[in-house]
C-alpha positions as CSV (number, residue, x, y, z in Angstrom):
1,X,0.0,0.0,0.0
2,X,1.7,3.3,-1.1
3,X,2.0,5.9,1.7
4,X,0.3,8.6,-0.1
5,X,-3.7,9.2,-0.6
6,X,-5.0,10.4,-4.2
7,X,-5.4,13.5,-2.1
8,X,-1.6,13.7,-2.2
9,X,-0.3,13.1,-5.6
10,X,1.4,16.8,-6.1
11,X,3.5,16.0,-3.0
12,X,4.3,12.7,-4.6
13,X,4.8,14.2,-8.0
14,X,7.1,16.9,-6.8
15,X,9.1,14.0,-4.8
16,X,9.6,12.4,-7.8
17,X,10.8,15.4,-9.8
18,X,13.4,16.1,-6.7
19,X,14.6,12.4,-6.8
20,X,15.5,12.4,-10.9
21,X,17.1,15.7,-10.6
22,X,19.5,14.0,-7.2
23,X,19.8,11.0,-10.0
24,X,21.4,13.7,-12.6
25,X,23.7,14.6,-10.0
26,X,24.8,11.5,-9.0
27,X,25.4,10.6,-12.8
28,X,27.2,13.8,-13.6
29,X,29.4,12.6,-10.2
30,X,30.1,9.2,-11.5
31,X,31.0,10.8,-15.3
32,X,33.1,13.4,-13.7
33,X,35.1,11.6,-11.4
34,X,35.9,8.9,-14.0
35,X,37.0,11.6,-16.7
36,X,39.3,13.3,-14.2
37,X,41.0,10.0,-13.0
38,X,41.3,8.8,-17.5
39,X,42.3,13.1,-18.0
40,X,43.2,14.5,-15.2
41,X,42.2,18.0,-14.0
42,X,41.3,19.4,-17.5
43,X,38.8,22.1,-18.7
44,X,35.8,19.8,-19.5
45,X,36.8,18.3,-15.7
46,X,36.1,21.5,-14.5
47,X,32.6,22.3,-16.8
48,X,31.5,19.0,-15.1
49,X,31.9,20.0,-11.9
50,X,29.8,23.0,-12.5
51,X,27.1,20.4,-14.2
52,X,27.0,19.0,-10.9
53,X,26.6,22.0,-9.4
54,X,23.8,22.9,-10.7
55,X,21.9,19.3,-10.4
56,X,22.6,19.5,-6.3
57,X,21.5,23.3,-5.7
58,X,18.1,22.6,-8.3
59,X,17.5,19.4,-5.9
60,X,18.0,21.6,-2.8
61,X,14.9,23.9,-4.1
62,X,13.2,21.1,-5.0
63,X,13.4,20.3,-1.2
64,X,12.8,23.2,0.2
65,X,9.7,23.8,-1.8
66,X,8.3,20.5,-0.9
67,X,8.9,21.6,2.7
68,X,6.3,24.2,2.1
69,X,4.2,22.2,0.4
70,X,3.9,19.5,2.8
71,X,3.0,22.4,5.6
72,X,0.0,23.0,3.5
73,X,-1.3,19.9,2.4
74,X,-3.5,17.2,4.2
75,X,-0.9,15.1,5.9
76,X,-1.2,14.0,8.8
77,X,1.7,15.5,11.4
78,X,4.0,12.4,12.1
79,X,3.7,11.5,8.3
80,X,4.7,15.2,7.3
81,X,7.8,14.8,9.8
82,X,9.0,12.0,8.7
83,X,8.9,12.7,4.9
84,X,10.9,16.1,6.0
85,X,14.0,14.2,7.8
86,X,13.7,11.6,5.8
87,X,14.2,14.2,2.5
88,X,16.7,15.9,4.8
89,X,18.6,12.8,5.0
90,X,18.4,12.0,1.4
91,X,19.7,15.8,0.5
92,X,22.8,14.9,1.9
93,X,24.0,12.2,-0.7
94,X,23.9,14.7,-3.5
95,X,25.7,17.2,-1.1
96,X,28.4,14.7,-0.7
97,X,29.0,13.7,-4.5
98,X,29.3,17.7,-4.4
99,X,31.8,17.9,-2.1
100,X,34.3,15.3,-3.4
101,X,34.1,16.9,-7.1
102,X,35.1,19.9,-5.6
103,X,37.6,18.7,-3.5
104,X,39.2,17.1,-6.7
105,X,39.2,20.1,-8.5
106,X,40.8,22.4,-5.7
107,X,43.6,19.1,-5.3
108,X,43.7,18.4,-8.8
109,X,46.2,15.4,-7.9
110,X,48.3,13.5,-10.1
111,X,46.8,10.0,-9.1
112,X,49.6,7.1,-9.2
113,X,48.4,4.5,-11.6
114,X,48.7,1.8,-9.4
115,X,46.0,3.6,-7.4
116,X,43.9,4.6,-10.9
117,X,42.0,1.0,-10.9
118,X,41.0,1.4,-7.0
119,X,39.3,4.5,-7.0
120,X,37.3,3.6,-10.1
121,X,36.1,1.1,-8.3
122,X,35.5,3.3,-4.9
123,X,33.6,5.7,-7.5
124,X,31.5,2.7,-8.6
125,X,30.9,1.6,-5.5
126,X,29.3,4.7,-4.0
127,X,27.2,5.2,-6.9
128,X,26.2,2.1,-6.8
129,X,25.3,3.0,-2.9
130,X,23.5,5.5,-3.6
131,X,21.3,3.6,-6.7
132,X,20.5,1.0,-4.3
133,X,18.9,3.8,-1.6
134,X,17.3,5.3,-5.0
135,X,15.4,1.7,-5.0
136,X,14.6,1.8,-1.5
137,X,13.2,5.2,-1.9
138,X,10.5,4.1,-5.0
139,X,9.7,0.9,-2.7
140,X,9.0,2.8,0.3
141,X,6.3,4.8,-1.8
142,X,4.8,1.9,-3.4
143,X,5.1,-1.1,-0.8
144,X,6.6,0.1,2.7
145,X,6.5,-3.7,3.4
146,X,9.4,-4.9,0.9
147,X,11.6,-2.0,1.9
148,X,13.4,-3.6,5.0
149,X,14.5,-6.3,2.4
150,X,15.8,-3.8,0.2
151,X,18.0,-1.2,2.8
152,X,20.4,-4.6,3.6
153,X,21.6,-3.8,0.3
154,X,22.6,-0.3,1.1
155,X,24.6,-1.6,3.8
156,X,26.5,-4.2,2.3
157,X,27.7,-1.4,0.0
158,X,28.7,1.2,2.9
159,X,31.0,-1.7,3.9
160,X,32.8,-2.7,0.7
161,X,33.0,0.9,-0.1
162,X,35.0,1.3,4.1
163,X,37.1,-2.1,3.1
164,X,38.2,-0.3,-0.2
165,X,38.8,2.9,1.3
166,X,41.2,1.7,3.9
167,X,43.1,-0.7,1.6
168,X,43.5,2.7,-0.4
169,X,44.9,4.0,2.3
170,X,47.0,1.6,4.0
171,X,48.9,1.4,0.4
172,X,48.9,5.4,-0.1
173,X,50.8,5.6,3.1
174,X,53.4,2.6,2.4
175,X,54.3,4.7,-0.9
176,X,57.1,6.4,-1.1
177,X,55.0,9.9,-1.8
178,X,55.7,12.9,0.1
179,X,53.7,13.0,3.6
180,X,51.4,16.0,2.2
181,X,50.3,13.9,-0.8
182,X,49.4,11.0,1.2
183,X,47.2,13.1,3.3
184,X,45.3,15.2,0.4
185,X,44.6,11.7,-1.3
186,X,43.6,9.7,1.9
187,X,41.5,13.1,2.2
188,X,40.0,12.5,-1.0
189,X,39.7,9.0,-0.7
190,X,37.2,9.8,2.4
191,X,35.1,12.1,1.0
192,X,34.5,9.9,-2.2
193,X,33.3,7.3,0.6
194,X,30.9,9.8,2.6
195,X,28.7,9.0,-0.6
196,X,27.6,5.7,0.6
197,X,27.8,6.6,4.5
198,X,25.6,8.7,4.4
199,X,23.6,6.4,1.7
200,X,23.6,4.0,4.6
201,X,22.1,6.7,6.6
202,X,19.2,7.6,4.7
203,X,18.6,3.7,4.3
204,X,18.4,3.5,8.3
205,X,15.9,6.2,8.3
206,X,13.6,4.7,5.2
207,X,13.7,1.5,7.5
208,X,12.2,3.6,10.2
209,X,9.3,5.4,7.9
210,X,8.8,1.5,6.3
211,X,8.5,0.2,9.9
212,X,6.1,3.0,11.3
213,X,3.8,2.3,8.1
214,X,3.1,-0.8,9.4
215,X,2.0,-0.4,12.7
């Protein structure tokens, strides 16, 4: 049973529209990062980051104006506060793909290519993270009951992506590389994982919506 009445489509609607435009920055992450570690910190690098940019802060009004909305609109209080946190929650993955683009682009790092393979990988994973929460999201709307199934997923990514990160790491600092390096890229390496931490956040608290449906 979907948790919204007919009553409530636009709130749905306008969820939906907020959740593809997150999904546009989540690609424009994913392209981004993997064009800077084939190019490096190039022109069209930079452009990208701007792309993504632009996808995060359109999201963020998207939010914000469904926070109004949802003031005005027939739900019932505990339902309006959770769909608030839980969009709160959700705002933060796009806010953290943000953050690592422009942390690469401020570093602009010459990667080692031993490391190259590793963080495509780490890129892939917390996309992957954040696709998985994506699915969680649509569930919760349609069938609250099959979403506790579905947030295991999220998990099991937060902890590949932490197992990845510190392998990263522990090599990083067994290099030979200069002490400042090794801290911008374990840095770096960090941020790209706050993707699916915070993925693995949002998952907790669509387990909590899902489980209060059900009472």
């Amino acid at each position: 049973m979907t948790i919204f009445s007919k009553k409530q489509i636009e709130v749905k609607q306008m969820i939906d529209t907020y959740l593809d435009k997150v999904d546009s920055c989540i690609r424009q992450f994913r392209d981004s990062m993997m064009r800077f570690l084939v190019n490096g910190c190039t022109r069209e690098f930079i452009w990208d980051v701007e792309k993504a940019h632009k996808f995060e802060s359109e999201a963020d009004d998207l939010r914000r104006k469904i926070q109004m909305t949802l003031y005005g609109k027939a739900l019932l209080p505990d339902s309006r506060g959770d769909l608030l946190l839980l969009l709160e929650f959700y705002d933060r993955i796009p806010s953290a793909a943000e953050d690592a683009l422009f942390l690469t682009r401020i570093l602009c790092l010459d990667i080692p290519n031993d490391l190259l393979e590793d963080l495509e990988k780490l890129v892939e994973i917390n996309v992957e993270a954040y696709r998985l929460v994506r699915e969680c999201m649509n569930t919760l709307f349609e069938n609250p009951h099959e979403t506790l199934y579905q947030t295991r997923g999220v998990d099991a990514k937060e902890s590949e992506s932490d197992r990845l990160e510190r392998s990263i790491v522990e090599r990083v600092f067994k290099s030979d590389m200069a002490t400042g390096k090794m801290m911008l890229l374990k840095e770096l390496v960090d941020t790209i994982g706050e993707i699916s931490n915070r993925a693995e956040n949002t998952a907790d608290r669509i387990s909590i919506v899902a489980i209060k449906r059900q009472i």
